[in-house]
C-alpha positions, 0 to 999 in steps of 0.5 A: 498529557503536559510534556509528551510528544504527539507520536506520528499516526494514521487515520483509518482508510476511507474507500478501501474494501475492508480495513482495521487499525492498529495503532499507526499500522493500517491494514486494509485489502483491495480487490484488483480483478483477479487478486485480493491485496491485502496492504499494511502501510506504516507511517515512518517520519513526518513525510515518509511511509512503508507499505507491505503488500500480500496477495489473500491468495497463493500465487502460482505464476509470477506477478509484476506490482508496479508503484507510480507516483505522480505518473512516474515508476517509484518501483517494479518488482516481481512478486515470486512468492506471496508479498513485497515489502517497500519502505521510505515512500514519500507522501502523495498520490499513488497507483498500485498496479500488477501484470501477469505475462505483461497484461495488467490484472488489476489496479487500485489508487491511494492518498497519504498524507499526515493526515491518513491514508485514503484509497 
């Protein structure tokens, strides 16, 4: 319509296990190994984005979820219970990794850019 701003949104995610849209909330699940995440990720600005991360089951021990960008730790958390939300994440490629008792369990890579999300 003639006057209305384009509003920021994703595209659906290619390569992901499962996913579905909802308006410019992605949600789309990986397999990591032992663990089913389940991730949301939310374009925020024109160049940043935030991303919830859930485990499809309930952890019993703690587990480590790291965030590499460009080879580099973003951010390092342990998940006591059952999700971690980060928010203001620029643009780019990006590993998702989680560890138990410092052995990695599982890992999974994403893209996202203006133009969508691709894992």
């Amino acid at each position: 319509m003639p006057g209305q701003v384009p509003q920021p949104a994703l595209s659906p995610v290619r390569g992901a296990d499962s996913c579905t849209a909802q308006d410019e909330l992605i949600h789309f699940e990986k397999d990591l190994g032992e663990f089913i995440a389940e991730m949301s990720v939310r374009k925020i600005t024109h160049d940043c984005f935030s991303m919830h991360i859930s485990s499809a089951r309930k952890i019993t021990n703690p587990l480590r979820l790291t965030l590499r960008k460009d080879g580099g730790v973003i951010v390092s958390r342990l998940m006591t219970d059952d999700s971690i939300f980060l928010e203001n994440l620029p643009f780019g490629n990006y590993a998702v990794s989680l560890s138990e008792d410092a052995l990695e369990k599982g890992s999974c890579f994403f893209e996202i850019s203006e133009t969508g999300l691709h894992a």
